[in-house]
mmCIF file of the N, C-alpha and C atoms, coordinates in Angstrom:
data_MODEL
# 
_entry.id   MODEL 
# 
loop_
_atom_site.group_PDB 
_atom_site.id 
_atom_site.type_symbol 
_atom_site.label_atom_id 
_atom_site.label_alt_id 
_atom_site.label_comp_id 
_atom_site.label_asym_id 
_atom_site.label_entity_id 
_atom_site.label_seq_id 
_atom_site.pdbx_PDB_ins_code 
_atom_site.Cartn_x 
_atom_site.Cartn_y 
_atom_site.Cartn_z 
_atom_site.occupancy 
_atom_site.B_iso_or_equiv 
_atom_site.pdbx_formal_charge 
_atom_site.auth_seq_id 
_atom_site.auth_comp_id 
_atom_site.auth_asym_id 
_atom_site.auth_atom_id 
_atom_site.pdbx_PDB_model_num 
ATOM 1   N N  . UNK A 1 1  ? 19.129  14.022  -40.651 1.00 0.00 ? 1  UNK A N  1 
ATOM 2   C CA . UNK A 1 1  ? 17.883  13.388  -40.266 1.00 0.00 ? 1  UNK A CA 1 
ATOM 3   C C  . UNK A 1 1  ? 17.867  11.940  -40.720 1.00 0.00 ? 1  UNK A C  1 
ATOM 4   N N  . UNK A 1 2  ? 17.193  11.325  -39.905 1.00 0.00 ? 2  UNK A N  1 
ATOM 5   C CA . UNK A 1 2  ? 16.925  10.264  -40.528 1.00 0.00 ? 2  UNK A CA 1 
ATOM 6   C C  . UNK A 1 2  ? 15.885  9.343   -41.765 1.00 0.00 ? 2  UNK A C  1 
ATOM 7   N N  . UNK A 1 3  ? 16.524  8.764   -42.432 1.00 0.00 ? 3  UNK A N  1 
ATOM 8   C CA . UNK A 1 3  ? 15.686  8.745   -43.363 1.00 0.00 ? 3  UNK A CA 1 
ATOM 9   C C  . UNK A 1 3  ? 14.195  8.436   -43.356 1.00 0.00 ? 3  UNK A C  1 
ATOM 10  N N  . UNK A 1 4  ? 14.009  7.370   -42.438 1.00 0.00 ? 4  UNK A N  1 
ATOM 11  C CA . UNK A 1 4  ? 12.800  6.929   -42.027 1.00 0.00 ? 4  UNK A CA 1 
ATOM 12  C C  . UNK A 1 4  ? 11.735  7.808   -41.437 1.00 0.00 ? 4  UNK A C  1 
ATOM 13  N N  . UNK A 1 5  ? 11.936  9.405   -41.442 1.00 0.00 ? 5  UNK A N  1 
ATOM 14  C CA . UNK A 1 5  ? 11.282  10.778  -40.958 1.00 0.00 ? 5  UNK A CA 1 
ATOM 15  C C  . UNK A 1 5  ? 11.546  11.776  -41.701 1.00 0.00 ? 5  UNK A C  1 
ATOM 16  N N  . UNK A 1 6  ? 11.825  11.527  -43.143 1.00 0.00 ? 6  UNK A N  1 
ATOM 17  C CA . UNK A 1 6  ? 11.974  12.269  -43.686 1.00 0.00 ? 6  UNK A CA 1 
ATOM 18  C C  . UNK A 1 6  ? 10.920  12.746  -44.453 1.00 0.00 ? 6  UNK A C  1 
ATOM 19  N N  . UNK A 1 7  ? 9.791   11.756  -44.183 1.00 0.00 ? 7  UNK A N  1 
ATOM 20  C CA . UNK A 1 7  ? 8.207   12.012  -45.160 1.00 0.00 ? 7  UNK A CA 1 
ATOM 21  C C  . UNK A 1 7  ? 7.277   12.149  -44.055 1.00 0.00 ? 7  UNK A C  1 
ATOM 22  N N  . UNK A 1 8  ? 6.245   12.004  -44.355 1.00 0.00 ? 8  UNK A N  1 
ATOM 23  C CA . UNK A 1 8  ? 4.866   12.048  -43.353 1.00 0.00 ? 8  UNK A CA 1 
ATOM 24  C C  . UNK A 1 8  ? 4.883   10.693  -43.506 1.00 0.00 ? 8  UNK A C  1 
ATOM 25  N N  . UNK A 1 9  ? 4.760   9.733   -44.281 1.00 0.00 ? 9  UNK A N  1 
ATOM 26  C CA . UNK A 1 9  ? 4.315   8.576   -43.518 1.00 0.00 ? 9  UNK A CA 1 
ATOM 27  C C  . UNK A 1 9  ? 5.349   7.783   -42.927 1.00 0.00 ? 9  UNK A C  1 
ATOM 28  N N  . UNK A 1 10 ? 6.858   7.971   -42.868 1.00 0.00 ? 10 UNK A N  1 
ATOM 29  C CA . UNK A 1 10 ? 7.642   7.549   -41.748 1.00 0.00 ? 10 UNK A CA 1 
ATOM 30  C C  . UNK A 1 10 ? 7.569   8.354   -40.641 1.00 0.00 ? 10 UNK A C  1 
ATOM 31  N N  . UNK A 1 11 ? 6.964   9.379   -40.602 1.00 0.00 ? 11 UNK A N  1 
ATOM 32  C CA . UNK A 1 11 ? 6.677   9.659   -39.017 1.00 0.00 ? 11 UNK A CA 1 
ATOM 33  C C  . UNK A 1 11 ? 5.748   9.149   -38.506 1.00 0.00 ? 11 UNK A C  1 
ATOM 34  N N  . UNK A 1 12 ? 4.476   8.781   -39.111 1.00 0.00 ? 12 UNK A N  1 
ATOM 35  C CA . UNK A 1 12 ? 3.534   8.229   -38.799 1.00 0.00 ? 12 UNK A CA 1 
ATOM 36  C C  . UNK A 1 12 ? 3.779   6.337   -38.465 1.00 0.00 ? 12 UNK A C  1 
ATOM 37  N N  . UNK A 1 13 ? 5.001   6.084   -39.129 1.00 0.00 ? 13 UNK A N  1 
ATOM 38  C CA . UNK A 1 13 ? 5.201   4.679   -39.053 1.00 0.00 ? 13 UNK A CA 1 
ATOM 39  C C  . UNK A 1 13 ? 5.910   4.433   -37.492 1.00 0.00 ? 13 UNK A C  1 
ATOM 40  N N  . UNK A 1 14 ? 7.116   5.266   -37.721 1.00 0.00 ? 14 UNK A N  1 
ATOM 41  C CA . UNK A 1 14 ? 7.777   5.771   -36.384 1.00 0.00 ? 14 UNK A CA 1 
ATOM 42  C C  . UNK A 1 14 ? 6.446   6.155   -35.210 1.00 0.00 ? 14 UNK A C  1 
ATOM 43  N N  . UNK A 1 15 ? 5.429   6.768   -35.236 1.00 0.00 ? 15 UNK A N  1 
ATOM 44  C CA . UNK A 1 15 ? 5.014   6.923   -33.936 1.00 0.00 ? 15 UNK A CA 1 
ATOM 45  C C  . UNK A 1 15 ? 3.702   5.631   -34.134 1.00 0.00 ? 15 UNK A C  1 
ATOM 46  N N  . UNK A 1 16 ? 3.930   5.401   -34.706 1.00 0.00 ? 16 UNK A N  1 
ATOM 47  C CA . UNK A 1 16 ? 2.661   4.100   -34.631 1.00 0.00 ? 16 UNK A CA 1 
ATOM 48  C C  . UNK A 1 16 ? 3.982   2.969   -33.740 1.00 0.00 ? 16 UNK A C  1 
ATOM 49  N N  . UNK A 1 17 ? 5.018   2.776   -34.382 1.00 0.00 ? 17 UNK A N  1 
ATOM 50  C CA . UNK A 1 17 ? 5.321   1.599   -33.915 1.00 0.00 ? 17 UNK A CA 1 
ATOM 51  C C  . UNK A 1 17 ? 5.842   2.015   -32.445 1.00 0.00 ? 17 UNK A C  1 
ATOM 52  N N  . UNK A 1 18 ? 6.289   3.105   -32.045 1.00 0.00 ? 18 UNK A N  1 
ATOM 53  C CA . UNK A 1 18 ? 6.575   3.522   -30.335 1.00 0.00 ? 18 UNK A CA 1 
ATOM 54  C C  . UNK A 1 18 ? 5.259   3.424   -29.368 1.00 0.00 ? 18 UNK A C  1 
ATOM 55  N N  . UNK A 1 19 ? 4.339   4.314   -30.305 1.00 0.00 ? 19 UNK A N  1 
ATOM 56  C CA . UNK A 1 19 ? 2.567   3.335   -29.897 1.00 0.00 ? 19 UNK A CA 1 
ATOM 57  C C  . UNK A 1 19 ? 2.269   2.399   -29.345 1.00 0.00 ? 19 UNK A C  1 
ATOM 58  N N  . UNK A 1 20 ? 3.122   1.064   -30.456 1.00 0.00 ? 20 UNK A N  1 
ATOM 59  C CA . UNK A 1 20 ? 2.461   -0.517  -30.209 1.00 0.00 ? 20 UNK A CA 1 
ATOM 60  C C  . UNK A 1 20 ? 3.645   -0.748  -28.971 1.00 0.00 ? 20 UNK A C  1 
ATOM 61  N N  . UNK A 1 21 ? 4.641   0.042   -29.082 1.00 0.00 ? 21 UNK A N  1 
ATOM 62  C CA . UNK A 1 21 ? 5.573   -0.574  -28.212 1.00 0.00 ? 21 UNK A CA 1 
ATOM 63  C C  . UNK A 1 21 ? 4.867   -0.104  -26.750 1.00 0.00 ? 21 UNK A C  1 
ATOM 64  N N  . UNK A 1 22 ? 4.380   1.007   -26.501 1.00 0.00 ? 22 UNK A N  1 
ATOM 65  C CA . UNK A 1 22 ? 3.876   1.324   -25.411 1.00 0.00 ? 22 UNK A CA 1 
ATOM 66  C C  . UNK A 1 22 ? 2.925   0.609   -24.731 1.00 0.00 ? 22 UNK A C  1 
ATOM 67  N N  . UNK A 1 23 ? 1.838   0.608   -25.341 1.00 0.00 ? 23 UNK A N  1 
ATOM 68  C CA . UNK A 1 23 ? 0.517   -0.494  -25.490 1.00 0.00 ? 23 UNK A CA 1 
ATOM 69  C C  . UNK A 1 23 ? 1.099   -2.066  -24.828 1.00 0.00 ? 23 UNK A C  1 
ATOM 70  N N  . UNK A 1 24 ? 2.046   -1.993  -25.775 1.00 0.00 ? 24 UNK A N  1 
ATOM 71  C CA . UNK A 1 24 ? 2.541   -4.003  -25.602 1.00 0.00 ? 24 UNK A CA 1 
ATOM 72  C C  . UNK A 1 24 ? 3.375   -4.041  -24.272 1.00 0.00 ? 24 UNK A C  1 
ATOM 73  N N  . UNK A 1 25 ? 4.297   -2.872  -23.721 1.00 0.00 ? 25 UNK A N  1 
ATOM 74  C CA . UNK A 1 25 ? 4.512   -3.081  -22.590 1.00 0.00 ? 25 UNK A CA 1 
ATOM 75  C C  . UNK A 1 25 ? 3.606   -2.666  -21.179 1.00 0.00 ? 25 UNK A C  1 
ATOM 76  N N  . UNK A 1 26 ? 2.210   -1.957  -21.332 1.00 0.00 ? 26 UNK A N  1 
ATOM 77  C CA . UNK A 1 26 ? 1.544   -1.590  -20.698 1.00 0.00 ? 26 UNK A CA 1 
ATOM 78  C C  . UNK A 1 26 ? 0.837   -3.003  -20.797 1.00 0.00 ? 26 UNK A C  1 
ATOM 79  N N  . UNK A 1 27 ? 0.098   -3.526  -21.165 1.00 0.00 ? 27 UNK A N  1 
ATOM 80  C CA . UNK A 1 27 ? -0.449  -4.428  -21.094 1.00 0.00 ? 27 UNK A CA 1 
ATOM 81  C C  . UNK A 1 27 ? 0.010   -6.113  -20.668 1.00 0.00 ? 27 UNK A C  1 
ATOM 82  N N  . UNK A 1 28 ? 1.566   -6.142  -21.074 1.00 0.00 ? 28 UNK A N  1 
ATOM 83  C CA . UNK A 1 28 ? 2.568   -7.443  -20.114 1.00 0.00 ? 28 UNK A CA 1 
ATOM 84  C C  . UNK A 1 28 ? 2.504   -6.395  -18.760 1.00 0.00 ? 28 UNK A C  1 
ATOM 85  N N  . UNK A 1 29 ? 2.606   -5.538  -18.090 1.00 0.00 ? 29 UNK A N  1 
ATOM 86  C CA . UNK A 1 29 ? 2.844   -5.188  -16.909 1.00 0.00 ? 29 UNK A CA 1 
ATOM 87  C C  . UNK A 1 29 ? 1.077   -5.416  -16.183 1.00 0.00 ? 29 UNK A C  1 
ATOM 88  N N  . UNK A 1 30 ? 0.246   -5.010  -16.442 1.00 0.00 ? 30 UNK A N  1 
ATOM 89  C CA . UNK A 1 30 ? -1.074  -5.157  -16.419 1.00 0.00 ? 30 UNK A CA 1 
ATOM 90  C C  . UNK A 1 30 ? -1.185  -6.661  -16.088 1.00 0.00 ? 30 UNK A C  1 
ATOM 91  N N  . UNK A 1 31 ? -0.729  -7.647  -16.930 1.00 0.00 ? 31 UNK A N  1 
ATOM 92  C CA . UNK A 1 31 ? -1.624  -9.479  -16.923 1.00 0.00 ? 31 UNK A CA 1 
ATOM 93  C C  . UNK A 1 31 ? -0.062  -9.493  -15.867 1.00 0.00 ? 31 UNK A C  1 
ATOM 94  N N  . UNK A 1 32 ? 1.336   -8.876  -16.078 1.00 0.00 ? 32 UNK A N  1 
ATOM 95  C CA . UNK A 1 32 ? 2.428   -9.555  -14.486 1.00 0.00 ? 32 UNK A CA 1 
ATOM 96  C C  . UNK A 1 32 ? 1.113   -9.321  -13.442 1.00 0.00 ? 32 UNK A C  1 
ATOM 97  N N  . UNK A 1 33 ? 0.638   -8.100  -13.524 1.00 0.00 ? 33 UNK A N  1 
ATOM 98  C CA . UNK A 1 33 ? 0.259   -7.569  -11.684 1.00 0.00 ? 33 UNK A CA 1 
ATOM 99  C C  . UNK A 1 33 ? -0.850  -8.249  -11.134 1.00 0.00 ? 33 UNK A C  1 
ATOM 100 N N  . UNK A 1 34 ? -1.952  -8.637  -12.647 1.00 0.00 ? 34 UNK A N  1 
ATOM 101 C CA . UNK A 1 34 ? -3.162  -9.914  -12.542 1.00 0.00 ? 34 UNK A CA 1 
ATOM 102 C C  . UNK A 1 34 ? -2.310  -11.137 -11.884 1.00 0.00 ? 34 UNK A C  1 
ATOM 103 N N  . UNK A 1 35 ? -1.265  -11.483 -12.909 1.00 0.00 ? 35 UNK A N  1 
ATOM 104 C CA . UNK A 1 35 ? -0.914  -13.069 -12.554 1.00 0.00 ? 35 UNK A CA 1 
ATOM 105 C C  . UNK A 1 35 ? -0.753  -12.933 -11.105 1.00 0.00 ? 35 UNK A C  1 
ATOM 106 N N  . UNK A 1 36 ? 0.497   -11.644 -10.265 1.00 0.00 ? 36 UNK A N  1 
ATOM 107 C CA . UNK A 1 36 ? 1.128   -11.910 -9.156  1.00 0.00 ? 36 UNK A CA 1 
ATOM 108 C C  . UNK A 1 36 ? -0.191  -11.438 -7.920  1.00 0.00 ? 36 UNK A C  1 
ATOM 109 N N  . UNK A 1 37 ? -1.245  -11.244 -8.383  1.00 0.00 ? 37 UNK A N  1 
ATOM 110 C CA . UNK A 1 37 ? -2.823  -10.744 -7.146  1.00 0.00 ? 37 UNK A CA 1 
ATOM 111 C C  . UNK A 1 37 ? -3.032  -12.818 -7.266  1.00 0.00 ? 37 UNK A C  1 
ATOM 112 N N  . UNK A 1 38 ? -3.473  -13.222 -8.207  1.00 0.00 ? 38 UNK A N  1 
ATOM 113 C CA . UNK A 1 38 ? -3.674  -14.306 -8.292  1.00 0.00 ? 38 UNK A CA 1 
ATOM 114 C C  . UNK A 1 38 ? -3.128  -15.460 -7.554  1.00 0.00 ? 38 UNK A C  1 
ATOM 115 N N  . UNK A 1 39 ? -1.600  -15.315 -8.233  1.00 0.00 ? 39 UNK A N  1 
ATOM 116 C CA . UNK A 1 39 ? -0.907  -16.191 -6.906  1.00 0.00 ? 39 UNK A CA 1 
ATOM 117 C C  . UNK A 1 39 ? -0.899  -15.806 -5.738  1.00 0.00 ? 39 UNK A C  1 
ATOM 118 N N  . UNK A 1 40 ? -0.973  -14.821 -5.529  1.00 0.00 ? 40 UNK A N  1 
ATOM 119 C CA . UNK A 1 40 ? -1.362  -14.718 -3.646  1.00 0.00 ? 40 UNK A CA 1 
ATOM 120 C C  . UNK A 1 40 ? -2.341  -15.479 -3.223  1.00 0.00 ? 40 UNK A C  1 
ATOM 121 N N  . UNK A 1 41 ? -3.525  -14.438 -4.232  1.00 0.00 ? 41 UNK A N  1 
ATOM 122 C CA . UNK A 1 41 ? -4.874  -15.399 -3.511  1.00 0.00 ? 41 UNK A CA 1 
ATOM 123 C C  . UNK A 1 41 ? -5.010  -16.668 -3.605  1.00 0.00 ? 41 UNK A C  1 
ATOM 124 N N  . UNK A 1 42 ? -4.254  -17.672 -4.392  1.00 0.00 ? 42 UNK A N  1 
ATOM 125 C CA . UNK A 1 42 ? -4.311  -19.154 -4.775  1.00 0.00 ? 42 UNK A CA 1 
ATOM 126 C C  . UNK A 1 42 ? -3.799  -19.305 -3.559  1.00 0.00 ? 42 UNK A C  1 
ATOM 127 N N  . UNK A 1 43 ? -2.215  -18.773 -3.405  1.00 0.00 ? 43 UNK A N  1 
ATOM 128 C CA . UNK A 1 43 ? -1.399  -19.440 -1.721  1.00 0.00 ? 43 UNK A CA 1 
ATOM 129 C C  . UNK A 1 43 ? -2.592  -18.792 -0.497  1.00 0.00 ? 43 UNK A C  1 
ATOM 130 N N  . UNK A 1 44 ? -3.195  -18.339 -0.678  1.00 0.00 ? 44 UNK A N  1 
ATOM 131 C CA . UNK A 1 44 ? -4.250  -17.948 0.455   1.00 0.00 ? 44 UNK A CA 1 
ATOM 132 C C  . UNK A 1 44 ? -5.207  -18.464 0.720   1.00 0.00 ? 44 UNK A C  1 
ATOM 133 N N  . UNK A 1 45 ? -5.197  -19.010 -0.250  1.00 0.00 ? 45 UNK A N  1 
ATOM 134 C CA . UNK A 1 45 ? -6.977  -19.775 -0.292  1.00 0.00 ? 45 UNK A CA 1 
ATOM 135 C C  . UNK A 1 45 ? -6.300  -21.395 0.070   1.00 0.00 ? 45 UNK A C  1 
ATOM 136 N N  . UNK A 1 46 ? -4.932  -21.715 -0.905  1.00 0.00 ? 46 UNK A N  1 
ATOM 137 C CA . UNK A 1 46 ? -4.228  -23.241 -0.341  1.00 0.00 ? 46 UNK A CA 1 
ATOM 138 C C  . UNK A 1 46 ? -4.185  -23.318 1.248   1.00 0.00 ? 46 UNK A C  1 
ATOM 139 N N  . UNK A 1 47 ? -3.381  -22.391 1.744   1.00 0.00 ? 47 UNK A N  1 
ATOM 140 C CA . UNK A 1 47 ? -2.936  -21.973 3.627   1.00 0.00 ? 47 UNK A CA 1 
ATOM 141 C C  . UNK A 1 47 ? -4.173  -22.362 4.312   1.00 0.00 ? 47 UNK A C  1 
ATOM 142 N N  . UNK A 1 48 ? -5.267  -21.290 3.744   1.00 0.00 ? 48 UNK A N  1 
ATOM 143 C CA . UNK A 1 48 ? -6.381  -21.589 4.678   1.00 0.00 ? 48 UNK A CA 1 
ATOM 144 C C  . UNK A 1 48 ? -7.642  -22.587 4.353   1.00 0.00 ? 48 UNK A C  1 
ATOM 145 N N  . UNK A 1 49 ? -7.336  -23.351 3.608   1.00 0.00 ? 49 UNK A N  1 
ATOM 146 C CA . UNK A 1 49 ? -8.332  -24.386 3.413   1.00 0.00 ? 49 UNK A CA 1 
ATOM 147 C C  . UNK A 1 49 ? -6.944  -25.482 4.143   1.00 0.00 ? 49 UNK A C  1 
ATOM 148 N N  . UNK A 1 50 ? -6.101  -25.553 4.193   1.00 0.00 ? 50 UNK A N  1 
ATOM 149 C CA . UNK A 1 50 ? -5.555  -26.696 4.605   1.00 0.00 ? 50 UNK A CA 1 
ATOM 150 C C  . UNK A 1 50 ? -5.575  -26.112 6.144   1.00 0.00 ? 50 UNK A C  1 
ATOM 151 N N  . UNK A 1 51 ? -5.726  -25.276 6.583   1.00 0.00 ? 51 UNK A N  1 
ATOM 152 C CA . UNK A 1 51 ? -5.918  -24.913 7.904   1.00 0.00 ? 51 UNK A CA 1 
ATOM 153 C C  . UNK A 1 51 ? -7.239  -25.276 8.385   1.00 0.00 ? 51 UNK A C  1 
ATOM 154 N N  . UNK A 1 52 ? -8.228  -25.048 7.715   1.00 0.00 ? 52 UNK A N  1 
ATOM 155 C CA . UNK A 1 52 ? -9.783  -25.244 8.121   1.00 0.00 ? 52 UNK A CA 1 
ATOM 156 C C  . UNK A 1 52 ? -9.804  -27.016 8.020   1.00 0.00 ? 52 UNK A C  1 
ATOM 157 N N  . UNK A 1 53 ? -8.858  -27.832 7.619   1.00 0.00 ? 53 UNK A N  1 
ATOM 158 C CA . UNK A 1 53 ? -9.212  -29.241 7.423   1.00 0.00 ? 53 UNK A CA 1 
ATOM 159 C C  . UNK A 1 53 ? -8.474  -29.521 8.566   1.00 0.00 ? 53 UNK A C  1 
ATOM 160 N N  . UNK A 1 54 ? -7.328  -28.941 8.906   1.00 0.00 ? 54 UNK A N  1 
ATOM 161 C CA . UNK A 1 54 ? -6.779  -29.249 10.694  1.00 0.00 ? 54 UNK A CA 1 
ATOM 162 C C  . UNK A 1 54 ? -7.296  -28.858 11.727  1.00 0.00 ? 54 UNK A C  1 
ATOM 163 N N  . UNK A 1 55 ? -8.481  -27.577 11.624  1.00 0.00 ? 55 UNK A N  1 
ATOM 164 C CA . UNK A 1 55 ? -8.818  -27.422 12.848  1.00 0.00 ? 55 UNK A CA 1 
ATOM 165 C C  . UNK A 1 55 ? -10.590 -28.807 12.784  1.00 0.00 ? 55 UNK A C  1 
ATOM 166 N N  . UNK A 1 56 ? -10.736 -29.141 11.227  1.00 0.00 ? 56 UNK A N  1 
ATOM 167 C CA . UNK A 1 56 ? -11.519 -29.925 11.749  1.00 0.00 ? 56 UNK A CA 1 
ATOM 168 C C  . UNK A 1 56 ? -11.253 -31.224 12.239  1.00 0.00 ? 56 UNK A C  1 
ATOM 169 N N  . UNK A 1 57 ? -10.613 -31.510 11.392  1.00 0.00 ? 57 UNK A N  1 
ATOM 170 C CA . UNK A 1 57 ? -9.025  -33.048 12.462  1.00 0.00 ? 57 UNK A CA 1 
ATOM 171 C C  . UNK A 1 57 ? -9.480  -32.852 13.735  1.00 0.00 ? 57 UNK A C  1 
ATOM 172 N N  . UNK A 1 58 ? -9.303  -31.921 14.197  1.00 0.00 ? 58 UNK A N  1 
ATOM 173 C CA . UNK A 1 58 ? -9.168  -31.566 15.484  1.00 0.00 ? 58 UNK A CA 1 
ATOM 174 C C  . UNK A 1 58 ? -10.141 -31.616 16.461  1.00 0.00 ? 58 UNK A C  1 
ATOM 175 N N  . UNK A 1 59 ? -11.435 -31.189 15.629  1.00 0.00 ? 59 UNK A N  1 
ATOM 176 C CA . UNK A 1 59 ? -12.167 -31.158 16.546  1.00 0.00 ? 59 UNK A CA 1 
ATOM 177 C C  . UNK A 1 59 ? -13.712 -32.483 16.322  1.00 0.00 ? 59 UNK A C  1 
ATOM 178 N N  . UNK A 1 60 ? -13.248 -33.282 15.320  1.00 0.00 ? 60 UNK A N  1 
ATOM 179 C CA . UNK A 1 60 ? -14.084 -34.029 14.937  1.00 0.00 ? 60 UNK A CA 1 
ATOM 180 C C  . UNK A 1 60 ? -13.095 -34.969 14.596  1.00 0.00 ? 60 UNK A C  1 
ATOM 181 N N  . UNK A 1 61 ? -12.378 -35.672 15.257  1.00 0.00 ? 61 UNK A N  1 
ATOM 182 C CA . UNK A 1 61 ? -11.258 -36.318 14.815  1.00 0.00 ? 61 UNK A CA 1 
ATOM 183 C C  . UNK A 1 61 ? -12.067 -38.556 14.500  1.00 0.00 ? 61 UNK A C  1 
ATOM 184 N N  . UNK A 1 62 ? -13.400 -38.582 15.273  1.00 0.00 ? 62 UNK A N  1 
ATOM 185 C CA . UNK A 1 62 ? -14.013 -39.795 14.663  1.00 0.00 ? 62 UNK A CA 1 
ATOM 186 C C  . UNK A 1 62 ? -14.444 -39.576 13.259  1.00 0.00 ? 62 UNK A C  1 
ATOM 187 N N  . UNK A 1 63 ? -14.842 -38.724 13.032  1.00 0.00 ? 63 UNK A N  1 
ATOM 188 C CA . UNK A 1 63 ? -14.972 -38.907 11.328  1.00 0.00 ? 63 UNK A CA 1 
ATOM 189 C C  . UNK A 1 63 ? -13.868 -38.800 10.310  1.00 0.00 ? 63 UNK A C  1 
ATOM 190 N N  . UNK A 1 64 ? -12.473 -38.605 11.032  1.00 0.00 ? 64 UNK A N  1 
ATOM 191 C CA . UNK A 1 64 ? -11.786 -38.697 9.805   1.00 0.00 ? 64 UNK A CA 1 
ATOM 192 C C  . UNK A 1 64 ? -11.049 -40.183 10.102  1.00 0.00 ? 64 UNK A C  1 
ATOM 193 N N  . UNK A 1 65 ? -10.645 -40.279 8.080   1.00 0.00 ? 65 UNK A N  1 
ATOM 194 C CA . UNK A 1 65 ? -9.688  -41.960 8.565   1.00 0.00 ? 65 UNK A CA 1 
ATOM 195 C C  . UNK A 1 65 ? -8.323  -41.595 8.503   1.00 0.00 ? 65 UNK A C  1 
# 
């Protein structure tokens, strides 16, 4: 066995720290899937606001300089 499980409080140290490890990679996967919704909607919202300023070019083309 290993030594670090050979008492109660290295098992408890051992499953606390597989714990934080769980937690800490649940939560970087969580703020990736925020960040990558985000950049979509940023390139979505860039696309179509630069689209809504060409169709007004377009159709009001004396008011722009």
């Amino acid at each position: 066995m290993s030594p670090i499980i050979q008492n109660e409080r290295g098992v408890f140290l051992l499953a606390a720290v597989i714990l934080l490890l769980i937690i800490t990679v649940f939560l970087l996967s969580m703020t990736a899937a925020y960040e990558s919704k985000y950049q979509t909607y940023d390139s979505l919202e860039i696309f179509y606001s630069g689209a809504a300023i060409e169709k007004i070019k377009v159709f009001h083309p004396q008011n722009m300089r």
